[in-house]
C-alpha positions as CSV (number, residue, x, y, z in Angstrom):
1,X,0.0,0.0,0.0
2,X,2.8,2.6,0.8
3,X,4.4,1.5,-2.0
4,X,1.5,2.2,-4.2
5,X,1.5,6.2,-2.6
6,X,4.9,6.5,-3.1
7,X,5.0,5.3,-6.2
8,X,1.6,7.8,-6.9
9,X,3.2,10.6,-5.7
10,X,6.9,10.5,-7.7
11,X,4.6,9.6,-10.7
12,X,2.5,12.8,-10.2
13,X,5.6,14.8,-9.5
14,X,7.4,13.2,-12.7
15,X,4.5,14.6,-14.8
16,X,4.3,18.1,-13.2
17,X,8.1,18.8,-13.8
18,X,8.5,17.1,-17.1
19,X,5.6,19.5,-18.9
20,X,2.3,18.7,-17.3
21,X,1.0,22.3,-17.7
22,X,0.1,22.7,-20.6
23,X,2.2,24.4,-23.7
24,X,2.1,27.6,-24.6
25,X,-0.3,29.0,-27.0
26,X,-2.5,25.6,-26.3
27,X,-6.1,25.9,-26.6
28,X,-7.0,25.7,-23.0
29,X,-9.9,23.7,-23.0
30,X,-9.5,21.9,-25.6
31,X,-6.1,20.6,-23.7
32,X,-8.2,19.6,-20.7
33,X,-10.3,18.2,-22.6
34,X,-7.8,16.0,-23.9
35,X,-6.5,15.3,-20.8
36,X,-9.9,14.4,-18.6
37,X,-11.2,11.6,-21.8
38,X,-7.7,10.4,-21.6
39,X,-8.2,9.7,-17.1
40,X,-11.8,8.6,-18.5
41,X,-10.2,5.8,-20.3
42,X,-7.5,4.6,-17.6
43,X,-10.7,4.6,-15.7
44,X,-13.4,2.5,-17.9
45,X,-10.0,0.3,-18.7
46,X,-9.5,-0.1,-14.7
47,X,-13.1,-1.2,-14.1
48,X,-13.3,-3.2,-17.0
49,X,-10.5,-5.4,-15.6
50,X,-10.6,-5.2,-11.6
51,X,-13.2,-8.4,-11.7
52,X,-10.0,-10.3,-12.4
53,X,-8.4,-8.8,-9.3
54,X,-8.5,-12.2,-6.5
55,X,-7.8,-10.3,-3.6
56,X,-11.4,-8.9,-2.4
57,X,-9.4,-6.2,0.0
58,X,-7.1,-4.9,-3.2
59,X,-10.2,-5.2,-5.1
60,X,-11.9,-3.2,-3.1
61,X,-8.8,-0.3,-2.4
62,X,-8.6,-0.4,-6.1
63,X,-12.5,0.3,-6.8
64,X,-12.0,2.9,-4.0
65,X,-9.7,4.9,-5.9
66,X,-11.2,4.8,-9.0
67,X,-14.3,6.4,-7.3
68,X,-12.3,9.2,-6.1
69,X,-10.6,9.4,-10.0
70,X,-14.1,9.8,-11.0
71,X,-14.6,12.6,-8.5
72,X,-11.8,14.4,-9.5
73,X,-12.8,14.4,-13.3
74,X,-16.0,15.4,-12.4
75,X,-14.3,18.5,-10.6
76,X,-12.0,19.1,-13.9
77,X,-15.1,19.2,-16.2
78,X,-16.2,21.8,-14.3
79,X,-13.1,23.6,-13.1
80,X,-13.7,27.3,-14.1
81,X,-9.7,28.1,-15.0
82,X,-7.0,25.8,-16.9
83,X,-5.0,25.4,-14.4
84,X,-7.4,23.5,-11.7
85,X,-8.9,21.2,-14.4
86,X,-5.4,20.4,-14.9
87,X,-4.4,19.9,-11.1
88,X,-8.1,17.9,-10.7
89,X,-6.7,15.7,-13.7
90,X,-3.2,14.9,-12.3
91,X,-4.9,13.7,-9.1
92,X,-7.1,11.4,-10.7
93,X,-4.1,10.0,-12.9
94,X,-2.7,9.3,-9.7
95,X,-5.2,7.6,-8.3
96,X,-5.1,5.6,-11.3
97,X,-1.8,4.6,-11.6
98,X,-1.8,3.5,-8.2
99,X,-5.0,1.1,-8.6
100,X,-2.8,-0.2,-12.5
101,X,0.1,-1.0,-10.2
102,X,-2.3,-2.7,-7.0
103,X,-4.0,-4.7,-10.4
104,X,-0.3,-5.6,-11.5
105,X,0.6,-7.0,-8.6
106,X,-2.3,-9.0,-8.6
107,X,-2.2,-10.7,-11.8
């Protein structure tokens, strides 16, 4: 489980300094928008496979998560500035990528 946060966190921190605001000149919504149907589909892809998940406690950390992820793109759909749809969206990547590496571990 600690792993999982740690992991989470250097991930988060990895996208933040390597460009995860977005480019100059971007379209701003249109690059949030980008970025919230791409969390959408880590999501559908994590429920769609967390029935294979054995362990009913990871299972159920893992369905916990992508609940909050969902929350947190719900928050970046309606985020009135760039810059917290973006910080909405990094926290439900995290989320994510913590329950992908709980599922890997399972499989």
């Amino acid at each position: 489980m600690r792993q999982a946060w740690i992991v989470g966190g250097l991930t988060a921190l990895a996208v933040v300094l390597s460009g995860g605001l977005p480019p100059v000149g971007a379209e701003p919504t249109k690059y949030c928008g980008a970025r919230i149907a791409e969390a959408e589909d880590t999501v559908t892809a994590i429920e769609g496979a967390v029935g294979r998940i054995k362990d009913a406690q990871d299972r159920s950390e893992i369905q916990s998560w992508v609940t909050q992820a969902k929350t947190h793109i719900g928050a970046a759909k309606s985020a009135a500035q760039e810059e917290d749809c973006v910080r909405q969206v990094e926290l439900a990547k995290t989320l994510t990528q913590d329950a992908l590496y709980l599922a890997a571990q399972n499989q």
